[in-house]
N, C-alpha and C positions, 0 to 999 in steps of 0.2 A: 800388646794392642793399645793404640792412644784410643782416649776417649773421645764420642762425639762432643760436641757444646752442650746437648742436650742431655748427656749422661753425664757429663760434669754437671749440669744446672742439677740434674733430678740428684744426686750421690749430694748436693754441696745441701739441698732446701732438704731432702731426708735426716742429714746429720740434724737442723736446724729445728726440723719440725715434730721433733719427740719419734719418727720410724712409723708415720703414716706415709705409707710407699706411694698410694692413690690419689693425694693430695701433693705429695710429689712431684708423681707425674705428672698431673695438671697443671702446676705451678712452671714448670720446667721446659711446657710448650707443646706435653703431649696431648691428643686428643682423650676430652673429658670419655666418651663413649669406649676409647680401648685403654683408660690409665690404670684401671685396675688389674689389667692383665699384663700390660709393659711395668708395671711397680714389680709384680709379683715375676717376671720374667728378671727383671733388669735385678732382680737382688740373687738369684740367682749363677750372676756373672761374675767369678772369680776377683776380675780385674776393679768390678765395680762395689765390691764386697772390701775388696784392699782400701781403696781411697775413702770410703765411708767410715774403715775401721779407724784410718789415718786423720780425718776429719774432723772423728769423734776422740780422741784419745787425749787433746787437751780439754775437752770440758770433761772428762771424766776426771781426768787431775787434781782441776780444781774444786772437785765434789769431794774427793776421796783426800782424808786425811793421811797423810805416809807416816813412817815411825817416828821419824825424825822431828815430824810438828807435833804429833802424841808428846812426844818427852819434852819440849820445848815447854807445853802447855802445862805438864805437870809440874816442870821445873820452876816453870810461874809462878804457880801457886805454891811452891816450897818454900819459894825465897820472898813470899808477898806477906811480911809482918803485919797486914792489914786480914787477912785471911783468918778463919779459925784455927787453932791448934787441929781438929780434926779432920779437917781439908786436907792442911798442909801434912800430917802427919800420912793419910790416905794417900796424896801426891805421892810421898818419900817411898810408902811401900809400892807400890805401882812403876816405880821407875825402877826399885831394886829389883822387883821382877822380872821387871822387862830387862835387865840387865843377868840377870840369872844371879845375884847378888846371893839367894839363900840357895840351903840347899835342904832337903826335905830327906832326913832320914830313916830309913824304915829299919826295925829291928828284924834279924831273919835266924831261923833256929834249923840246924841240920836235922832232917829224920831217915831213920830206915825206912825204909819205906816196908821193905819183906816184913819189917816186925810190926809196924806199924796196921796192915793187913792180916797178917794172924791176932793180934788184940779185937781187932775187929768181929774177925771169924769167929775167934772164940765168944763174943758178946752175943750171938746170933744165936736164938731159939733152934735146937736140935730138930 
């Protein structure tokens, strides 16, 4: 289904105006008396729910930091002899993790388990 003008206007000023639907619509050319109920209608339309997700998915981008600028940033600071040794050292481990660089050993010991529950049994008040 194409969109009216007006459901483009309303989908393009919602991405814009933080997800006030009602203000929206108003803005968009809908009547102020029915906008709260064309916002709340109009987000319920698959099609109009698409283009606003579409809309909105570059500014969420540039909010959201990806892994690749994380490490970029730490790597900064690694290589910035102007930086504290504690920075930069904090940096070095943060990217080794994020790189899975260590690896965290745990010690593990076989048990019987049958005999392990009889010691038990036997410690238990008759």
């Amino acid at each position: 289904m194409k969109l009216t003008t007006k459901q483009k206007a309303f989908c393009e000023i919602y991405a814009k105006n933080g997800g006030n639907a009602k203000q929206a619509a108003i803005d968009a050319g809908y009547s102020a008396d029915t906008a709260y109920s064309i916002g709340n209608e109009n987000l319920k339309k698959p099609e109009l729910l698409e283009y606003i997700r579409e809309l909105s998915a570059p500014a969420e981008n540039k909010r959201i930091a990806d892994a690749t600028e994380v490490k970029e940033f730490w790597s900064s600071i690694l290589r910035d002899d102007m930086e504290k040794t504690s920075d930069r050292l904090k940096a070095s481990e943060l990217l080794g993790k994020s790189a899975a660089m260590f690896i965290d050993r745990i010690e593990t010991k076989e048990i019987n388990a049958a005999e392990e529950l009889k010691n038990l049994a036997d410690k238990l008040p008759d």
